[in-house]
N, C-alpha and C positions, 0 to 999 in steps of 0.2 A: 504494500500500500504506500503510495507519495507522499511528500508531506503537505499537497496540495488537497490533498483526498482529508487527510485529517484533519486541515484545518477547520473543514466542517462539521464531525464527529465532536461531541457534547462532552464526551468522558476524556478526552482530552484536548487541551487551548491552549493556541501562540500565545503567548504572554505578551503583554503590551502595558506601556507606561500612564502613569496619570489613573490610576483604575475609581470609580465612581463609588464602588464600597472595596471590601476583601473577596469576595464573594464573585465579583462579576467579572467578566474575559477582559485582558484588557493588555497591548501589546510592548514585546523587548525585540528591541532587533534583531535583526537576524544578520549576518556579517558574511555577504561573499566577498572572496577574493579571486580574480580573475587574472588570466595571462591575458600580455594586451592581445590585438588582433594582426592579422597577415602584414608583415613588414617585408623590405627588403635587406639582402644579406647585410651579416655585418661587417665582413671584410671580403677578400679573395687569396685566395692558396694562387701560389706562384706563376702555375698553368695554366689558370684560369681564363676563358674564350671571352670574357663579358669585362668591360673595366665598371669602374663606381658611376661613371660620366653616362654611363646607357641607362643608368637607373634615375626616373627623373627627379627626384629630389636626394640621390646620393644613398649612403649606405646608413642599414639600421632603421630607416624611415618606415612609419605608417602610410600603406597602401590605400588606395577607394577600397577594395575588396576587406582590407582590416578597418577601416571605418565602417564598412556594413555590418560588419560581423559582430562589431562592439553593437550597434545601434540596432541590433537584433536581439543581441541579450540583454539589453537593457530595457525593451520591450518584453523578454520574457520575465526576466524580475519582476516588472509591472505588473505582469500578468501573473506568478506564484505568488504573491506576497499581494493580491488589490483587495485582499480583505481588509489588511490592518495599515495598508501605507495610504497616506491622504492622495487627493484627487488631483491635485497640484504641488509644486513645489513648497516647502518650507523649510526656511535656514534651520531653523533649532533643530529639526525633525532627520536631518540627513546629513551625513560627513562622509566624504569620499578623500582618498588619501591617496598619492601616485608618487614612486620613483620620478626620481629627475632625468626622466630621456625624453624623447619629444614624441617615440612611440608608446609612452604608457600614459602620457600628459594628453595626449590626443583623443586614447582607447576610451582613457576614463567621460572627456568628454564628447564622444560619439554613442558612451553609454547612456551617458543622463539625458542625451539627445533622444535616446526612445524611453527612459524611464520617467523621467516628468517633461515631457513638452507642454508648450503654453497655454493655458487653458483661459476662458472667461478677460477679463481683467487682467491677464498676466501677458497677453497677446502687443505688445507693442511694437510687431509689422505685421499686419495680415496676409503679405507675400512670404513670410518666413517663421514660418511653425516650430522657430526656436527661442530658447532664452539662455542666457549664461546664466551657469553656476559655478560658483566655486571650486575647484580642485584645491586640496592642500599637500603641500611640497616642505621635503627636507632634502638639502644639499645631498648627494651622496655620500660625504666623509661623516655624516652628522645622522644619516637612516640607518637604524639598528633594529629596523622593525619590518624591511620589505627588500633592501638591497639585498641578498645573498649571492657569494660569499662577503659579511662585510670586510672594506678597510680596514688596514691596522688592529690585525690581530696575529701575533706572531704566533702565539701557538696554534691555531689553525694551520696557519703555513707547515709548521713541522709536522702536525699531524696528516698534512698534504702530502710530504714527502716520504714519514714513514708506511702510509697507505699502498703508493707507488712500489716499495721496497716489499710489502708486505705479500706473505706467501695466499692467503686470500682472496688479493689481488690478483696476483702473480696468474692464478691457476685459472682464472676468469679471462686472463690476457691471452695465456700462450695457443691457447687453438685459433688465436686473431694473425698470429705471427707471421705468418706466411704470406695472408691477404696483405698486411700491413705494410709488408716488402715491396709486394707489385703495387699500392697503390702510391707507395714513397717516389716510383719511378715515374708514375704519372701524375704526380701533385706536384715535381719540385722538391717537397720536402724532406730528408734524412728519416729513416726509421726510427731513432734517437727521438727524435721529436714528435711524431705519430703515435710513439710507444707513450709519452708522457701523457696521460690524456687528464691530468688538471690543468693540462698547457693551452686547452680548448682546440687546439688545431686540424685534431682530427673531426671532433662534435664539430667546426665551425667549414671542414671543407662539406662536411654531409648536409649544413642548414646552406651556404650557398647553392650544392646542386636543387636541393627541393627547393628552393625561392627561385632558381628560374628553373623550372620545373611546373610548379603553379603559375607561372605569368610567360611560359611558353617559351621562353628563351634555348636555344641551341644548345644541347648537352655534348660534352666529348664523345665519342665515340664508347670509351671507356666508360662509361657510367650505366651500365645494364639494368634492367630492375634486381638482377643478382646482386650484384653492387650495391648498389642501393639499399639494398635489404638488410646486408651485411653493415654499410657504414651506420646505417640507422641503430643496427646494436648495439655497436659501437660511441655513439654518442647516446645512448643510454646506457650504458658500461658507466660511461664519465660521469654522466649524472651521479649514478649511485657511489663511483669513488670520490666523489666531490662531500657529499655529508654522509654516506654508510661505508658496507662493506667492513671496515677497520676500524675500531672504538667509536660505532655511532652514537651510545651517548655523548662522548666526550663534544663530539662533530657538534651534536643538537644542542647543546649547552653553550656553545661557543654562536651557533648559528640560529636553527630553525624555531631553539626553545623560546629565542628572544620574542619571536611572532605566537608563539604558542601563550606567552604567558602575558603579552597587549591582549591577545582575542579571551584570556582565562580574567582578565583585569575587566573588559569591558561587559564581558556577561555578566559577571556581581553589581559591576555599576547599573545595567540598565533592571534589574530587578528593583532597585531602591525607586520607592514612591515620585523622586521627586527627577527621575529621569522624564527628557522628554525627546529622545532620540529615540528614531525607529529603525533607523537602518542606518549600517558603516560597511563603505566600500571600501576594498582595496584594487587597485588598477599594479600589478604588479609582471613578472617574469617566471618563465619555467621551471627555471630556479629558485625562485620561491616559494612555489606551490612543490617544489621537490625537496626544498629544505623543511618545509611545513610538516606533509607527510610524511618523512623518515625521520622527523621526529615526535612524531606520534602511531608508525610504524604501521601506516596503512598506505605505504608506496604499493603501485603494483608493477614498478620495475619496466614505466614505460616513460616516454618524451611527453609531458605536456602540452596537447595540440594547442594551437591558437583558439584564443577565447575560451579556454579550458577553467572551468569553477568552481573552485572547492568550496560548498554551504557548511555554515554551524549556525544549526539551527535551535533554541530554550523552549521550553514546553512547560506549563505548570498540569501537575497531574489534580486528579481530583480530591487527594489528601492535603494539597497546599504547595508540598515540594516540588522539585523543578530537576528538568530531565536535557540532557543535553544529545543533538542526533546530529549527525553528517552526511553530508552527500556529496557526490562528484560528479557535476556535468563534464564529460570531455566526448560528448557525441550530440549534435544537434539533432538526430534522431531516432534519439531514445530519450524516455527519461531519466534524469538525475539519479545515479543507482548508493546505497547506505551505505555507509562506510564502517565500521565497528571498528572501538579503541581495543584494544586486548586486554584483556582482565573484565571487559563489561560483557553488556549488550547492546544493541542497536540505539535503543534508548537508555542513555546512560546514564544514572545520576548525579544531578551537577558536584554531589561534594565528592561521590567518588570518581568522577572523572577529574577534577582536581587532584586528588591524592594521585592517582594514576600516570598522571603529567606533570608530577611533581618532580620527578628526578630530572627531567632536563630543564630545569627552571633554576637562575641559579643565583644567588643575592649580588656578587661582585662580580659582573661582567669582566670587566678592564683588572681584574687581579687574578680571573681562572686566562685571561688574553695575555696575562704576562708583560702587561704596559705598563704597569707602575716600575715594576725593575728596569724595562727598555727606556722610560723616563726619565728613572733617575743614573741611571749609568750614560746616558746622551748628554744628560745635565752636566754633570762630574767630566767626561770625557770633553766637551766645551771648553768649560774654565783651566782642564791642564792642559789643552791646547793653547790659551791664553796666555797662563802663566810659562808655558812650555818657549812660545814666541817670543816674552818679554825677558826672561832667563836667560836663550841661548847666545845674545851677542856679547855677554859680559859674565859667561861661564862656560868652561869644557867641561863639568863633570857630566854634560848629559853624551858627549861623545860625538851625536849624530845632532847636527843643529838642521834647523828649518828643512828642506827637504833631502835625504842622503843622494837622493838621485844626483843633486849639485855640489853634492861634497868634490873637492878637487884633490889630486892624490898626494899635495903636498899636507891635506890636513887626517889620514893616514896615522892610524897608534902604532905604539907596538905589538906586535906578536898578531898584525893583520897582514898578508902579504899583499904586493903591489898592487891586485887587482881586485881586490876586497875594499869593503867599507864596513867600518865597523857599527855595530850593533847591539845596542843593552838587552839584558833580558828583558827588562819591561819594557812597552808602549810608552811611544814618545808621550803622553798625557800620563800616566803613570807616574811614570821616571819625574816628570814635572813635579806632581802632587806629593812625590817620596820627598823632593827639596822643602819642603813645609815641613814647622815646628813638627815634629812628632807629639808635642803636648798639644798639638790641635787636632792630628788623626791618629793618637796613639793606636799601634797596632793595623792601620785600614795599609799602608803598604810597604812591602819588602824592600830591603835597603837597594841602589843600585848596584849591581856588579860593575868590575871596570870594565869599558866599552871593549877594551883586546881580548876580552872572554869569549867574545861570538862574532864571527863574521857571516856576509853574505857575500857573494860574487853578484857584481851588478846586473846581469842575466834576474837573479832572484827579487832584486829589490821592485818594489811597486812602486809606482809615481802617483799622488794624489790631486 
């Protein structure tokens, strides 16, 4: 049964805001979030027959075809939710929220194009059955709620790499091997690089062929529906080693949990009396409906098509308590099919679906990301860089002054040979900080050795 079919059933109600007593139906929003709609690629593999210049507003753009598709489903929202969402627009009543690209900024407004167009009094052209609303935007560096993978988190990235490493991995990859070879020859690219697939290269040469694929453009030769079939697994391989596969809680705590626990915050909020929101959108990326799902571990291990909708849906039962359900449109023709958390049911209770998704919810963000040590060690590495500067034209004990690459061979220690430049054990900001009072960083660092303890051949030295 849909959740469209029950909203009319008595023995259970959408729950809605403002309610007239305790007793009587009365509605909480319901929260999809959507992949935007049909774009153009976002880059090209090296072989590529088509440049960005054929594509008419360039690469990554919202398509006519991905404006109808948003302005379809926002006509079907309309249409599952026109019991409890009003007959016109209202600010208090609606928050739609989009990544910073121009194809999710677009999606979202071709959606609210079919979900509240102009009605009555609201109409101010009668040649144009539209009105502006709002979209609300956070920079990319600053979205921890819809970007996935976010910015600036290092351990993600290590978790990136040991994933790659991982035998898990590994054993999901190696029956790709082969294909991966023959396709290295026809992309351009090194198997090296194909092989890495959080490097996106491989997922991104299979989204260019289907983008002109759907808008009829010339395929290589090479690009079969075998092919095809194959790289499509493959950029769903990526997807799932992007947030599963290898420590996905860790993955969803860093990532997907951030959006689980905005959607777990906004359900409590809209039960309280004094909400008066009915609906929150999200206009977001595949990636985020893939970081969503694996972590709450109802992926099904596919590419989220365009215009693809994850619903979470509140229910008050007829005890008083409230039930939380899901759904996933990623078929316009079919209905929206239930999702179940594991450890519940379909219909799952909101406090135990809470506890449920509680482990990838996590209090310190930026402390399980490992930014407050990259913080403060950038900080500190700064200032002995400073101090490092101001030091070395009125000191040798640091050995190596400003940069070694310019050291000339008459400045040369002993026990380096002629073609050597000498080198401290510590980093030149180190070695800096070590010249400070030891009664200000007793014990933080190790005295210097003399620079003729270690050399390198100028081959080895880095230039900054």
């Amino acid at each position: 049964m849909s959740a469209c079919q029950k909203l009319g059933q008595r023995n259970k109600r959408l729950f809605f805001p403002n309610p007239p007593s305790r007793n009587a139906s009365v509605p909480l929003p319901p929260q999809p979030i959507f992949r935007h709609g049909d774009r153009t690629p976002v880059e090209n593999f090296p072989t590529a027959l088509h440049k960005e210049s054929d594509w008419p507003q360039g690469f990554g753009q919202l398509t006519k075809i991905g404006m109808q598709q948003q302005y379809e489903l926002g006509r079907y929202v309309r249409k599952r939710y026109s019991n409890f969402l009003s007959a016109t627009y209202n600010r208090q009543e609606i928050f739609i929220q989009s990544t910073d690209y121009d194809r999710t900024i677009m999606s979202a407004q071709a959606h609210l194009a079919g979900l509240f167009p102009p009605k009555g009094s609201q109409i101010w052209n009668p040649q144009i059955l539209w009105q502006p609303i709002p979209v609300h935007i956070l920079p990319e560096s600053q979205d921890q709620i819809l970007h996935f993978p976010t910015s600036d988190c290092p351990r993600f990235d290590e978790l990136q790499n040991e994933t790659q490493a991982s035998r898990a991995f590994q054993n999901r990859l190696q029956p790709y091997m082969g294909f991966l070879k023959t396709m290295a020859a026809h992309t351009g690219y090194n198997v090296e690089t194909l092989k890495a697939l959080h490097k996106f290269k491989t997922w991104n040469i299979y989204d260019t062929l289907l983008c002109e694929s759907i808008h009829n453009y010339t395929l290589p030769e090479w690009a079969s529906q075998e092919v095809m079939g194959k790289m499509e697994k493959l950029a769903a391989l990526s997807l799932q080693s992007l947030f599963g596969i290898y420590k996905t809680k860790e993955k969803s705590q860093l990532q997907g949990g951030l959006l689980v626990n905005a959607i777990l915050k906004d359900i409590k909020q809209a039960i309280k009396p004094s909400n008066k929101r009915k609906i929150r959108i999200y206009s977001a990326h595949d990636t985020t409906i893939g970081a969503l799902q694996m972590a709450l571990n109802i992926f099904n291990g596919k590419l989220p098509p365009y215009r693809a909708c994850q619903f979470f849906e509140l229910y008050q039962e007829n005890n008083g308590h409230y039930s939380v359900e899901m759904f996933y449109r990623n078929d316009t023709l079919a209905d929206p099919y239930p999702l179940r958390l594991p450890g519940c049911t379909s219909s799952c209770p909101l406090e135990k679906f809470a506890a449920l998704v509680s482990p990838v919810i996590v209090k310190d963000w930026s402390k399980e990301c490992g930014k407050s040590q990259v913080r403060n060690f950038v900080g500190l590495r700064n200032w002995g860089m400073l101090l490092y500067v101001l030091r070395c034209p009125v000191s040798s004990r640091l050995g190596v002054c400003r940069s070694p690459c310019l050291q000339a061979p008459e400045q040369q220690l002993a026990g380096c040979p002629p073609s050597s430049f000498p080198v401290q054990t510590l980093s030149a900001p180190a070695a800096a900080l070590s010249l400070l009072s030891p009664q200000i960083f007793p014990g933080l660092f190790l005295p210097v050795l003399p620079p003729s303890t270690h050399c390198l051949k100028p081959s080895q030295v880095v230039c900054s």
